[in-house]
C-alpha positions as CSV (number, residue, x, y, z in Angstrom):
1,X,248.0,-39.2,82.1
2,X,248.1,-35.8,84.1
3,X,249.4,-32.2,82.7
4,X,252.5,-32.6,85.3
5,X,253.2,-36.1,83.4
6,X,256.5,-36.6,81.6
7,X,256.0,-35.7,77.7
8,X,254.3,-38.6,75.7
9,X,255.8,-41.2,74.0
10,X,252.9,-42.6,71.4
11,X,254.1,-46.2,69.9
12,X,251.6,-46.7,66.7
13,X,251.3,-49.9,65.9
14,X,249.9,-49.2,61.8
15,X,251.5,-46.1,60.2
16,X,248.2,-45.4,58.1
17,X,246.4,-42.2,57.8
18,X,245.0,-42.5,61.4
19,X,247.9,-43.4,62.8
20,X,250.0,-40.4,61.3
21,X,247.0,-38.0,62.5
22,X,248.0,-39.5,66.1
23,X,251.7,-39.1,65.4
24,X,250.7,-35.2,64.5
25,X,248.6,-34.6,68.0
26,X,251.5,-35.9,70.4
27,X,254.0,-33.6,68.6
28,X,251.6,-30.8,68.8
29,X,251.3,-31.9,72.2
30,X,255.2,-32.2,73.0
31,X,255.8,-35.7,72.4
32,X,257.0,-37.9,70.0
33,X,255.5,-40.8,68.2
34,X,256.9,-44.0,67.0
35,X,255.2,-45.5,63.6
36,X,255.2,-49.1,62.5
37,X,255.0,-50.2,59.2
38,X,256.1,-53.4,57.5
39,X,256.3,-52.0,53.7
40,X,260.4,-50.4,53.3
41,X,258.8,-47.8,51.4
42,X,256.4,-46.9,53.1
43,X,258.8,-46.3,56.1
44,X,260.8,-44.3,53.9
45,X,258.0,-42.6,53.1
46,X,257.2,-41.6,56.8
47,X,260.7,-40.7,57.7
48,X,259.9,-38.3,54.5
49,X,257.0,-36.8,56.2
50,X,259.4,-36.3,59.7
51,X,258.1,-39.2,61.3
52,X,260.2,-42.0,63.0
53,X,259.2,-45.3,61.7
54,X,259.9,-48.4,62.2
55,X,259.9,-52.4,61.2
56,X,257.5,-54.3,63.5
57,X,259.4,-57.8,62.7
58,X,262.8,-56.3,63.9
59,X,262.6,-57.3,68.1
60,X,265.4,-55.3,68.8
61,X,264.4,-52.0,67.6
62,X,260.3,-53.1,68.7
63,X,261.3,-54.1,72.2
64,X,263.2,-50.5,72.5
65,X,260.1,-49.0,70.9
66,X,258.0,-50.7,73.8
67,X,260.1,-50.0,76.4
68,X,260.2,-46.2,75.8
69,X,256.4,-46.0,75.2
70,X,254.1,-44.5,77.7
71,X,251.4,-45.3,75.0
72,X,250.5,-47.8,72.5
73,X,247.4,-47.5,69.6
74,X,247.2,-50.2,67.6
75,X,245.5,-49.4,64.0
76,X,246.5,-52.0,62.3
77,X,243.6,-54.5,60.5
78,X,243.1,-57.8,62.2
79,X,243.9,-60.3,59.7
80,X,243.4,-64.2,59.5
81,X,246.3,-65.1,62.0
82,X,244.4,-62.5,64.5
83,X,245.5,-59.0,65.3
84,X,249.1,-58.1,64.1
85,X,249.5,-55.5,66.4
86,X,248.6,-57.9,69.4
87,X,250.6,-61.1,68.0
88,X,254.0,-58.6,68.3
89,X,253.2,-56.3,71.1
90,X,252.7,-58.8,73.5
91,X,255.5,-61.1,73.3
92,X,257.6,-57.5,72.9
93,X,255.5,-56.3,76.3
94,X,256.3,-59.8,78.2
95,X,259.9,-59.7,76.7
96,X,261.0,-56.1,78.2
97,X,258.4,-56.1,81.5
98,X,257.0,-52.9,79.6
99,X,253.9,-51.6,81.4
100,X,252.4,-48.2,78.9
101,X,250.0,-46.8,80.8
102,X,247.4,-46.4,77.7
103,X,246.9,-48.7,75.2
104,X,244.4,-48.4,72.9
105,X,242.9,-50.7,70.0
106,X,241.0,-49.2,67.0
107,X,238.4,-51.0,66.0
108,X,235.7,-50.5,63.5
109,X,231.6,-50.4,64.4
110,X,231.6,-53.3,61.7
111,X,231.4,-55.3,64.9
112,X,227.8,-54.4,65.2
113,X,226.4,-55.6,61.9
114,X,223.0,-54.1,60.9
115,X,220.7,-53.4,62.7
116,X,218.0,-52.3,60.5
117,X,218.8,-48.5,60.9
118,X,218.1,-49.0,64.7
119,X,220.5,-47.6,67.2
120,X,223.9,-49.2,68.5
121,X,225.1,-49.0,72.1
122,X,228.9,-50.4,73.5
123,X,227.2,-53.0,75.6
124,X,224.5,-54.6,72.4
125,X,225.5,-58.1,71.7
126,X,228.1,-57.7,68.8
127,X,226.4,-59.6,65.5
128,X,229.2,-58.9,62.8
129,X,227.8,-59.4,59.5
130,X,231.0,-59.6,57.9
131,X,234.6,-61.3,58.0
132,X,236.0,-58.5,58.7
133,X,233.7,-57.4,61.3
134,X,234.3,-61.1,63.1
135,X,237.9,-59.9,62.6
136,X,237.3,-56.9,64.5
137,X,235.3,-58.9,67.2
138,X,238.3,-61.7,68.0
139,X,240.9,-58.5,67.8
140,X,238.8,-56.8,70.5
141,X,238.2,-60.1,72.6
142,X,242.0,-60.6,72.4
143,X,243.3,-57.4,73.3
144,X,240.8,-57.3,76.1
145,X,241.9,-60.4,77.8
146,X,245.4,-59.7,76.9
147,X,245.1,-56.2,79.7
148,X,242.9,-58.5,81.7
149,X,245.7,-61.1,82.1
150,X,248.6,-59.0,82.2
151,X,247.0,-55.7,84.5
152,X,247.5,-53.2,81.7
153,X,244.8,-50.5,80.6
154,X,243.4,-51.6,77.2
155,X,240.8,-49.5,75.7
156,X,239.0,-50.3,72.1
157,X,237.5,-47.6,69.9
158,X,235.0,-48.3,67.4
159,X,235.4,-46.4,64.4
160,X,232.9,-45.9,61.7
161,X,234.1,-44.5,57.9
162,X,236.4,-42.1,58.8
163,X,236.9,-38.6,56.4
164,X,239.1,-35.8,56.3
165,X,240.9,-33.4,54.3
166,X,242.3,-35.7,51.2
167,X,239.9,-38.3,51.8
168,X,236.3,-37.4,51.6
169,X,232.8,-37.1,49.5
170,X,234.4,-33.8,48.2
171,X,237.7,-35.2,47.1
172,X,235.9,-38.1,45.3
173,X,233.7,-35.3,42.9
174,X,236.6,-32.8,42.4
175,X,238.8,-36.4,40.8
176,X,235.2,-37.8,39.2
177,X,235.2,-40.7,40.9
178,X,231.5,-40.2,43.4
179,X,229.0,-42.5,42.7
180,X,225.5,-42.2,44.4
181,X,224.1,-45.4,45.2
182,X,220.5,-45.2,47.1
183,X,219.5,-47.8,49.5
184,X,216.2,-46.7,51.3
185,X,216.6,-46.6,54.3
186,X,220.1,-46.6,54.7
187,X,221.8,-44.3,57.6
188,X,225.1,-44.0,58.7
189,X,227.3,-42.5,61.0
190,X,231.0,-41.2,60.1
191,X,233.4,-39.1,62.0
192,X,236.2,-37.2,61.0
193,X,239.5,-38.1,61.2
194,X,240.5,-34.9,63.9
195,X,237.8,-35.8,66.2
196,X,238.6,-39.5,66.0
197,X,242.3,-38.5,67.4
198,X,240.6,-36.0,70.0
199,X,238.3,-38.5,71.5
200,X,241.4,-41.2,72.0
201,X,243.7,-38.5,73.6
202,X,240.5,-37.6,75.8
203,X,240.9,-41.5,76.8
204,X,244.4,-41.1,77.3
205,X,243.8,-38.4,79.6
206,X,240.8,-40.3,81.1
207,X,241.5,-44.1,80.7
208,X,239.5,-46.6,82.0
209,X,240.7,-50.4,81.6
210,X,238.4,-52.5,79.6
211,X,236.0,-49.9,78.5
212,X,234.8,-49.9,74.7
213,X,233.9,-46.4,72.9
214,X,232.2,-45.4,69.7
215,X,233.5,-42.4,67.9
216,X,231.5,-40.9,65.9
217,X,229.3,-37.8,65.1
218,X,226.2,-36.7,66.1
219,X,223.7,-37.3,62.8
220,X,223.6,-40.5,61.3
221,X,222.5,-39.7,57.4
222,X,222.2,-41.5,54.1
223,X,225.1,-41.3,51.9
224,X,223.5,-40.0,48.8
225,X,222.2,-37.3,50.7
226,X,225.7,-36.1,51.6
227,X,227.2,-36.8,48.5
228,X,224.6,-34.5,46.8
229,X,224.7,-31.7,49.4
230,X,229.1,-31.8,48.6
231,X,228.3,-31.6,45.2
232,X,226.2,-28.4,45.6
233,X,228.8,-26.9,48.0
234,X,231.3,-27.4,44.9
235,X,229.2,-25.9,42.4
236,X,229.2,-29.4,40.4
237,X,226.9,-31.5,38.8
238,X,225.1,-34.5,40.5
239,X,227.5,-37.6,40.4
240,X,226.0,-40.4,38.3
241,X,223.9,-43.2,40.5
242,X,224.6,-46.9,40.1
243,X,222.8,-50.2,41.3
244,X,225.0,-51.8,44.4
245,X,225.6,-54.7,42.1
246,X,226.7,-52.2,39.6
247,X,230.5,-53.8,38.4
248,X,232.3,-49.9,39.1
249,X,230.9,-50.6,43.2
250,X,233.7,-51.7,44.8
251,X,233.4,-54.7,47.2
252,X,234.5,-52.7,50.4
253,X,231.3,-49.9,49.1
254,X,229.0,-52.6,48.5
255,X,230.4,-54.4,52.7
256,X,229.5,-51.1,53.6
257,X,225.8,-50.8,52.6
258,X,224.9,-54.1,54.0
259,X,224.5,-52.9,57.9
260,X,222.5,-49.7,58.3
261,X,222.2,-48.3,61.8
262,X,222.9,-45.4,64.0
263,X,225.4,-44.7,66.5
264,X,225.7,-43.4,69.9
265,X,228.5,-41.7,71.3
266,X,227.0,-40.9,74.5
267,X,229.5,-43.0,76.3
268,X,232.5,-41.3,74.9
269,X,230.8,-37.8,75.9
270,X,230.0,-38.5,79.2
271,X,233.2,-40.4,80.7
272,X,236.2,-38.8,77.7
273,X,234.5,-35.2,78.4
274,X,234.8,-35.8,74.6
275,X,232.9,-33.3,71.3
276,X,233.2,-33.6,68.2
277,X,234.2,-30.8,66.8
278,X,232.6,-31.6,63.3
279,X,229.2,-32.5,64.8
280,X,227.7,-33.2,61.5
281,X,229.1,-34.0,57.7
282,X,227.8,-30.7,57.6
283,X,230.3,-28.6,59.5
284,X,233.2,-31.2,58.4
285,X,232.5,-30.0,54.6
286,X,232.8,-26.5,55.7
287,X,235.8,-26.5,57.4
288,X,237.7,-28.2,54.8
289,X,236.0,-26.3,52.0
290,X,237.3,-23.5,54.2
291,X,241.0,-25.2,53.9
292,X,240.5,-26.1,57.6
């Protein structure tokens, strides 16, 4: 998409907290954004915010949505019957003769399992430990052969956890909910949730059909470490440490200590022109200790 390009039209396939960041960056930008979301109240609850939303089953109101998109993200989960976002998309795509010129599918780096705090690349083998990891895998095979057989640009983004104002290690001690749990050895990237929009715009701006791209920041680092650096920036106390198998360690925590490895966005850097702007956890805790 170049400057002199008519003003975006972003279809969001998953009106979740990622998606409504995106929603935020085209109107910034001088689009608009269309949000999907199954739940009536939560549609009512992004028209509250000034969003336009949607109901994904409706294929009168998605096939409009399609056909006035000039790009699609898809944030949606995968779930067992595949990837939502791909089971309606393309029937709505093949329905209207739609051709976006961007579509992008979020992913998650769940798709790389562990690897023993060794370092992930795009191109490893993917070795999902989990079922939602092989989720992620089949979503990302789908949607790839999906813009394969029907000559559209499909990108996929693998996310780590993502943080952000509202959601973070500092939110979690100011409510009393942080726990420390301490797995040596354990590393892991994250990236915050601004950076995460900024490297898929850079792909919008940049796309390249069938190309895969880890976001994430530059420092992989244990999660206790963090945890007790936020509670020092907030003046509090240590937060209480619990086994993994500890009942109050929820079963998406405990999926997420079971692959340790670092990540590499050198990909995203050299072909999106994309930097994080939060390099570290370290600068992300600043800036929204700041109110940023």
């Amino acid at each position: 998409m170049t400057a002199d390009a008519a003003p975006l039209t972003l279809l969001v396939f998953g009106g979740g907290w990622l998606g409504q960041a995106a929603a935020r960056e085209a109107a910034r930008q001088g689009g608009r954004a269309l949000l999907t979301s199954r739940d009536p109240a939560t549609r009512r609850a992004l028209e509250a915010e000034g969003h336009t939303a949607l109901d994904p089953a409706d294929d009168r109101v998605l096939d409009t949505a399609v056909g006035e998109a000039t790009a699609v993200l898809v944030t949606a989960p995968p779930e067992a019957e595949g990837c939502p976002g791909l089971n309606r998309l393309v029937p709505a795509l093949t329905r209207t003769g739609a051709f976006p010129d961007w579509i992008g599918y979020v992913s998650s780096t769940a798709v790389y399992g562990d690897r023993a705090g060794g370092w992930a690349f795009e191109d490893d083998p993917l070795n999902a430990a989990s079922l939602e990891g092989a989720r992620r895998v089949r979503a990302e095979r789908d949607w790839l052969d999906a813009g394969q057989g029907m000559g559209l640009t499909v990108q996929v983004f693998r996310l780590p956890a993502l943080y952000g104002p509202g959601r973070s290690p500092l939110d979690r001690l100011r409510e009393g909910t942080a726990r420390i749990v301490r797995k040596p050895g354990q590393v892991f990237n994250r990236v915050h949730v601004d950076d995460a929009v900024a490297g898929l715009f850079a792909s919008m701006a940049r796309p390249r059909p069938g190309a895969a791209y880890t976001l994430c920041d530059d420092e992989p680092a244990p999660a206790d470490v963090v945890m007790e650096d936020a509670a020092r920036r907030l003046g509090l106390p240590r937060p209480p440490e619990v086994d993994l198998d500890d009942p109050s360690v929820s079963e998406a925590m405990r999926r997420f200590y079971r692959d340790s490895k670092r990540l590499s966005n050198a990909r995203a850097k050299a072909e999106l022109g994309w930097r994080p702007r939060y390099p570290t956890w370290r600068e992300g805790l600043e800036a929204m200790l700041a109110g940023g």
